[in-house]
C-alpha positions as a Markdown table, in Angstrom:
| # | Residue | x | y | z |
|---|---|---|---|---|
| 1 | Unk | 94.3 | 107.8 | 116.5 |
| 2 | Unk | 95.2 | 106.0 | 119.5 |
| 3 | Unk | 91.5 | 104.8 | 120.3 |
| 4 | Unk | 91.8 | 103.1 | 116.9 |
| 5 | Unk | 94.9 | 100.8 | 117.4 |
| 6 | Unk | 93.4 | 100.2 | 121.2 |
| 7 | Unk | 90.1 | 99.4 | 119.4 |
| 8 | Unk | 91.7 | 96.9 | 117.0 |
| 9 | Unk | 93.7 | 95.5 | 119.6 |
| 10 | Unk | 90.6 | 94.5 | 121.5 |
| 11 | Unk | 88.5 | 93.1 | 118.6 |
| 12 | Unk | 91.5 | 91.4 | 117.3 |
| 13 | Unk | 91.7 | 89.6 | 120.6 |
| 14 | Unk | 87.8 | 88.4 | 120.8 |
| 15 | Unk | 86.5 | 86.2 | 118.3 |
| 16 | Unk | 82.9 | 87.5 | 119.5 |
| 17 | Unk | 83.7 | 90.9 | 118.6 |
| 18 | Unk | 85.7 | 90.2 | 115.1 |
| 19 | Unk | 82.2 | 88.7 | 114.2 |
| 20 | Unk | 80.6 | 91.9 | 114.8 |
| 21 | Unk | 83.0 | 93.4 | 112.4 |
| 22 | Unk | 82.0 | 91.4 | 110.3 |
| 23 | Unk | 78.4 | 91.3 | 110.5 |
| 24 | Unk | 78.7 | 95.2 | 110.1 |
| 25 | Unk | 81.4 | 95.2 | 107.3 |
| 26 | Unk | 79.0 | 93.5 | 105.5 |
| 27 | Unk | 76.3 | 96.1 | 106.1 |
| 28 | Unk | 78.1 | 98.5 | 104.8 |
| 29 | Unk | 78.7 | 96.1 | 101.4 |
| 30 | Unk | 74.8 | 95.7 | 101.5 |
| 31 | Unk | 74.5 | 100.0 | 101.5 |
| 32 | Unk | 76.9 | 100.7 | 99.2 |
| 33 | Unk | 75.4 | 97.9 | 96.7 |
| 34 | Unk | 71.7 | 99.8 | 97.3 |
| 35 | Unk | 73.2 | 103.4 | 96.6 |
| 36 | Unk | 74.8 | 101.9 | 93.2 |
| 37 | Unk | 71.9 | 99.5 | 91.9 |
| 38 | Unk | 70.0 | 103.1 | 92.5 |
| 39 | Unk | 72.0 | 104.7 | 90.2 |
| 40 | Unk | 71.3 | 102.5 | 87.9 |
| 41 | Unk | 74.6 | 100.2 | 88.2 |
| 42 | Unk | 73.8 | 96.8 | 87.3 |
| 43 | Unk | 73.2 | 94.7 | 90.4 |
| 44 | Unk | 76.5 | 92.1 | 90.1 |
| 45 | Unk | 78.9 | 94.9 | 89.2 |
| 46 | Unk | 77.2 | 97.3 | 92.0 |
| 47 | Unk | 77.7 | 93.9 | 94.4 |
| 48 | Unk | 81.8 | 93.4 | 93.1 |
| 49 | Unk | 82.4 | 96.9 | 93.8 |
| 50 | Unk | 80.6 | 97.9 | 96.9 |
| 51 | Unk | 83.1 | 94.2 | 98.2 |
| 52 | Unk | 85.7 | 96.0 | 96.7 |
| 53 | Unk | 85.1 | 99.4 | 98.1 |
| 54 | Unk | 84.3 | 97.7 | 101.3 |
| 55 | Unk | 87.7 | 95.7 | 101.6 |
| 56 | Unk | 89.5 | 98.8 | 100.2 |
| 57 | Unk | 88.3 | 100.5 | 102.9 |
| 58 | Unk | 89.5 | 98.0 | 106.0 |
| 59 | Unk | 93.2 | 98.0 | 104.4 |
| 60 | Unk | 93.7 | 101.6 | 103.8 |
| 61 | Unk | 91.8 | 101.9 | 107.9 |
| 62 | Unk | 94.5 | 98.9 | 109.3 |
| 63 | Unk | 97.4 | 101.1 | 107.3 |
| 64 | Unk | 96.1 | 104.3 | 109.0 |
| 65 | Unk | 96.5 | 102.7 | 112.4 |
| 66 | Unk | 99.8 | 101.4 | 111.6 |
| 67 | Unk | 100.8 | 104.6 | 110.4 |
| 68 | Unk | 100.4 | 105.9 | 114.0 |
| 69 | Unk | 99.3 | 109.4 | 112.7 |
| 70 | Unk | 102.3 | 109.8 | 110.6 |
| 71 | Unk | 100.3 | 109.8 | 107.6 |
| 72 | Unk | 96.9 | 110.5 | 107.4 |
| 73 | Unk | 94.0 | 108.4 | 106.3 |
| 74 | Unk | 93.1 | 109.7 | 102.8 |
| 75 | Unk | 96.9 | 109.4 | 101.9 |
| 76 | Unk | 96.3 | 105.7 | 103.0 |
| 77 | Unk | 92.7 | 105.3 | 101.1 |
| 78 | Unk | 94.8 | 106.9 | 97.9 |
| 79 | Unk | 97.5 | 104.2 | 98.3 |
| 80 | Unk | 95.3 | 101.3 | 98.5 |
| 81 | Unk | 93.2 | 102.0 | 95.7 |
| 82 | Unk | 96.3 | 103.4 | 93.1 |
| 83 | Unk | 97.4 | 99.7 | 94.5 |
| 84 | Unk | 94.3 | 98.3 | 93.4 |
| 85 | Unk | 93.9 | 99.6 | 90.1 |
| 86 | Unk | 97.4 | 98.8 | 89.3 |
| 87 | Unk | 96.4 | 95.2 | 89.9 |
| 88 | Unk | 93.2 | 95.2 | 88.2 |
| 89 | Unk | 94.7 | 97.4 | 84.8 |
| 90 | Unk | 97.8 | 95.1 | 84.7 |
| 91 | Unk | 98.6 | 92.6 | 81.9 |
């Protein structure tokens, strides 16, 4: 837990480094979009939610950290997507 804040700390503080996040944030967008267009998800919805999961993701991770180990990372996943759906289900 307390690598993590340092680690954020120190890519928040170099733009070199926040563009490695970046460049591997979206990675991870590309391999989650290729798992779901395998399963047969139709490639713009597999692209909209392998962003979403990806963004989803980097909150519920910067929550974590700010949570300083008081609550644990799957409590903070659950939050952000309950958060999510909430905004995409509301009329």
């Amino acid at each position: 837990m307390q690598g993590a804040a340092e680690r954020r700390a120190v890519i928040d503080a170099s733009p070199e480094l926040q563009e490695r996040e970046r460049t591997k944030g979206a990675a991870v967008t590309r391999a989650i979009r290729d798992a779901l267009v395998q399963r047969q998800v139709e490639a713009e919805t597999a692209e909209l939610v392998a962003q979403l999961a990806t963004v989803a993701f980097g909150n519920a991770l910067r929550r974590w950290i700010d949570a300083e180990g008081h609550v644990g990372f799957a409590e903070c996943l659950d939050t952000v997507t309950d958060q999510l759906r909430a905004a995409l289900t509301a009329t």
